[in-house]
C-alpha positions in Angstrom: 0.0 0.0 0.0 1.3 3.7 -0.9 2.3 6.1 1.9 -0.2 8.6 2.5 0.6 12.6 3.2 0.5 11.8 7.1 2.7 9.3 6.4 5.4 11.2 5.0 5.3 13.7 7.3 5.1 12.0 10.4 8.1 10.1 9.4 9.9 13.9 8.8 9.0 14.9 12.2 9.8 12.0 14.3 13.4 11.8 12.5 13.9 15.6 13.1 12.4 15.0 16.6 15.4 12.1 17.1 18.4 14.6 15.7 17.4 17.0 18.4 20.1 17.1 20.9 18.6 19.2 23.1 17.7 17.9 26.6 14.0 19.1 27.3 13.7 18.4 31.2 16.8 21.0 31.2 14.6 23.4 29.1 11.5 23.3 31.4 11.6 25.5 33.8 12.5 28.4 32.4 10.3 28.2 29.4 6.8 29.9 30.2 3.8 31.8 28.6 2.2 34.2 30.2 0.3 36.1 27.3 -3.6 35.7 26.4 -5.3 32.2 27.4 -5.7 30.8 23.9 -8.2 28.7 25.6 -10.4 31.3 27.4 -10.4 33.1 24.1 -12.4 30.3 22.5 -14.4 29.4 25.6 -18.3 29.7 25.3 -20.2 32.7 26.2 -24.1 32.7 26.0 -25.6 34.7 23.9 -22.3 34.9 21.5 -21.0 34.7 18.2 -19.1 31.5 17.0 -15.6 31.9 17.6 -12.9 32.3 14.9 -9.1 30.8 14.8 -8.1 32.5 11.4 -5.3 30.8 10.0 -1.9 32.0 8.2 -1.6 29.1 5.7 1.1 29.6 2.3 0.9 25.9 1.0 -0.6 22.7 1.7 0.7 19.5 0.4 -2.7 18.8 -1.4 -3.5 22.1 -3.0 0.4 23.8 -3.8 0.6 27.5 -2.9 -2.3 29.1 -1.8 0.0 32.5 -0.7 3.1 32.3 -1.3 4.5 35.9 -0.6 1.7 36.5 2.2 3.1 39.5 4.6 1.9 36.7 7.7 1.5 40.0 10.4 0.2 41.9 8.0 -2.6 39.5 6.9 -2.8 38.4 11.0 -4.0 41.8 11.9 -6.9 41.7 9.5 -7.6 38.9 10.7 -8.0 39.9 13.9 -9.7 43.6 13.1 -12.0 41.1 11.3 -13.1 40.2 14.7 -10.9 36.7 14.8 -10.9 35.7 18.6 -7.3 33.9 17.7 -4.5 33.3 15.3 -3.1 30.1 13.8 0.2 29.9 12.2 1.7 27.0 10.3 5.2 26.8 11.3 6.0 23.3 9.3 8.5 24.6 6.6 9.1 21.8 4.5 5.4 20.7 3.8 3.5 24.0 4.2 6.6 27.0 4.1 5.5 27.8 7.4 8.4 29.0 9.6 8.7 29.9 13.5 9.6 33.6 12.0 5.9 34.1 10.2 4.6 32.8 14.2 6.9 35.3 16.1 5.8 38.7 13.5 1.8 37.4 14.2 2.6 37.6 18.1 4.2 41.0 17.7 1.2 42.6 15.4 -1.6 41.0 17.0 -3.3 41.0 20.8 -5.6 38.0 20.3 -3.3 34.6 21.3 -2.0 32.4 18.6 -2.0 29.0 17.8 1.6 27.1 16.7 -0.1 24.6 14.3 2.5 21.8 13.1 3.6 18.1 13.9 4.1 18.2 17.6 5.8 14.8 18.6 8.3 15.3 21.6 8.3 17.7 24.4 10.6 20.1 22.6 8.4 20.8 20.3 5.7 21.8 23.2 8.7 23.7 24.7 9.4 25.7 21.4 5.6 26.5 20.8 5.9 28.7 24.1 9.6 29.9 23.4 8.2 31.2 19.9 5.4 33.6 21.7 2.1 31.0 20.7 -0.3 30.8 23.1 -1.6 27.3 21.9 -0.6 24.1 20.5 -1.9 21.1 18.4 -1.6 18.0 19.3 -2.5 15.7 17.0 -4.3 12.4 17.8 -3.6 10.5 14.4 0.6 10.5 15.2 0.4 10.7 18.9 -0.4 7.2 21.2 -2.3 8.0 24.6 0.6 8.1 26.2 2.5 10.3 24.3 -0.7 12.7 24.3 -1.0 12.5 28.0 2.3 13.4 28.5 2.2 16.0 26.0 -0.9 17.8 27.0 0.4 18.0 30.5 3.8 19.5 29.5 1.7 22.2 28.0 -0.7 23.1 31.0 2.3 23.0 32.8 4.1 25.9 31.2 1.0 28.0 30.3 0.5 26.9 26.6 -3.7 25.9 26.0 -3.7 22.3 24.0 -5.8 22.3 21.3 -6.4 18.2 20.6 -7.1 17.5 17.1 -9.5 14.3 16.4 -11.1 12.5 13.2 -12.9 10.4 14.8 -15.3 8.6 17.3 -12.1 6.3 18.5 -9.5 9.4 19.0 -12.2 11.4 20.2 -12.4 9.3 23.4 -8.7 9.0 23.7 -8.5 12.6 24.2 -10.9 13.1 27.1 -9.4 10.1 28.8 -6.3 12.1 28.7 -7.8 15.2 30.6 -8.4 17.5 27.6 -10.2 21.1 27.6 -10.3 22.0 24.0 -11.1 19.3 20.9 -11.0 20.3 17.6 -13.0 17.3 15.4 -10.8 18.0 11.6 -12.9 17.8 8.8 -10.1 17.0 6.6 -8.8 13.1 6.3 -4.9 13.5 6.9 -4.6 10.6 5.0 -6.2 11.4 1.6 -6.1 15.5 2.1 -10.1 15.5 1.0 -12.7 16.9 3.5 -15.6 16.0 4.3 -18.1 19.3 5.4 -20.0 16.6 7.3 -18.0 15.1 9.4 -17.5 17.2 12.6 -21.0 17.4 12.9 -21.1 13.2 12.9 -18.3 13.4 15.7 -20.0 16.2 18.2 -22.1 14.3 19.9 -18.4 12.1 21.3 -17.3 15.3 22.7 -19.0 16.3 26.1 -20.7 20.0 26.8 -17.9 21.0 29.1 -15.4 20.9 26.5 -14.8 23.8 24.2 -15.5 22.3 20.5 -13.8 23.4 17.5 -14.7 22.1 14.0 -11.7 22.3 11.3 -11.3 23.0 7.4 -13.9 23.0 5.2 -15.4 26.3 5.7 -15.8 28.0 2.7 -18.7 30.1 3.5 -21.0 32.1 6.1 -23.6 29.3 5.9 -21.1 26.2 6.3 -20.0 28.3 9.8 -24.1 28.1 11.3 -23.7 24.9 10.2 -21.1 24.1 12.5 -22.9 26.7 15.3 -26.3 24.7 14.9 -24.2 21.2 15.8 -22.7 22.4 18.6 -19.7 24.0 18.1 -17.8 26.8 19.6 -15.3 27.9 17.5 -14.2 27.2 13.8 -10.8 27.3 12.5 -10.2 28.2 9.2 -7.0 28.9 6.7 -7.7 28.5 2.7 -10.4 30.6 2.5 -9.3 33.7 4.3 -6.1 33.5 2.6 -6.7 33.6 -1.1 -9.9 35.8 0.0 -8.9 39.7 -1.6 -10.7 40.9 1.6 -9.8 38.6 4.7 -11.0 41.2 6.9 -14.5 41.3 5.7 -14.8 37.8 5.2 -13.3 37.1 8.7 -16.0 39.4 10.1 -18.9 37.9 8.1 -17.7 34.1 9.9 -16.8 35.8 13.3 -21.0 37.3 13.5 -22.6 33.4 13.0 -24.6 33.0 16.8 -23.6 30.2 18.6 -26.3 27.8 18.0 -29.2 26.7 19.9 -27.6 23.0 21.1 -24.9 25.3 23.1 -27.0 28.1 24.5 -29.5 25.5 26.1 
């Protein structure tokens, strides 16, 4: 059988991961954030709009360049004037020509706490995510066993950094609340194939219990697809290809970032 994307790029990370000298437990107590809760940012308010992670995205392995010569703080603050409640930045170079210098010019041109989106699979990587000014971090269920996760998720309460656990489906899903986590984002898109499915966090909400603060991810093209996401529960939305080849990301930032939280959350 044919590697897939995830494949690939799991395989990049945990050798890069295995090169890095670094000792970690020497790293750890002087490594702290102590910005904006990226989690409180996304937590629910009644009454409220659905929250907004706008992401800074140049290329994905599926779709090539989408902005190649994006000015990342320039299209971050935008984002956020659009009414984004937080910013994510790819910082995986070699598959999506992120870098940790587009994360570091977000943090310095934006209030609203960012998210370091990449391939976290060692505690260095947690560690950097804080060093580099993000307020957040992904964790990725697909590449990560429970124990890794657990272990993971608690480096970053530890040092102030909010976990964002990503999930595809029923199985991960309850892998990350057995762990202890606060924030679950269900991803729309199969890491495997690349293709979403606008469906599928919808199918996945119902895993996910009321006190945890519910993202859905990718797939959000328009206004309607975001009350779709509101009406099955969810909190927040995060969302990079749109707002990124959009001519105005401010506007359409602010026409996501005004959907109501739906009716299954203000009950």
């Amino acid at each position: 059988m044919p590697g897939t994307y995830l494949d690939s790029i799991e395989a990049f990370h945990r050798e890069r991961a295995a090169r890095d000298s670094r000792v970690w437990r020497d790293r750890v107590d002087t490594v702290r954030y102590d910005g904006a809760s990226f989690e409180e940012a996304l937590g629910p308010t009644r009454g409220a709009n659905v929250k907004v992670i706008a992401e800074i995205k140049r290329r994905s392995p599926s779709r090539g360049w989408l902005g190649e010569h994006v000015d990342a703080a320039a299209l971050a603050a935008q984002y956020a004037a659009g009414g984004a409640s937080a910013i994510s930045v790819l910082t995986d170079q070699v598959h999506f020509a992120g870098s940790r210098e587009d994360l570091e010019a977000v943090t310095r041109s934006v209030s609203v706490p960012v998210l370091r989106k990449d391939f976290t699979v060692s505690e260095n990587d947690v560690l950097d995510a804080a060093e580099m000014g993000a307020g957040g971090v992904l964790l990725i269920a697909a590449l990560l066993d429970g124990e890794e996760l657990a272990r993971y998720l608690a480096l970053a309460l530890e040092i102030g950094l909010s976990p964002l656990v990503e999930v595809h489906d029923a199985a991960e899903a309850h892998v990350a609340i057995d762990c202890g986590s606060r924030l679950i984002g269900v991803n729309q898109r199969n890491l495997h194939s690349f293709e979403v499915d606008p469906d599928h966090a919808a199918s996945i909400i119902s895993e996910l219990p009321r006190d945890v603060i519910r993202v859905a991810e990718s797939g959000f093209r328009t206004p309607e697809d975001v009350h779709r996401a509101a009406d099955a529960g969810f909190d927040a939305v995060l969302v990079g290809e749109v707002f990124v080849t959009s001519p105005t990301p401010r506007d359409l930032v602010h026409e996501f970032a005004t959907v109501p939280q739906g009716r299954v959350r203000d009950e």
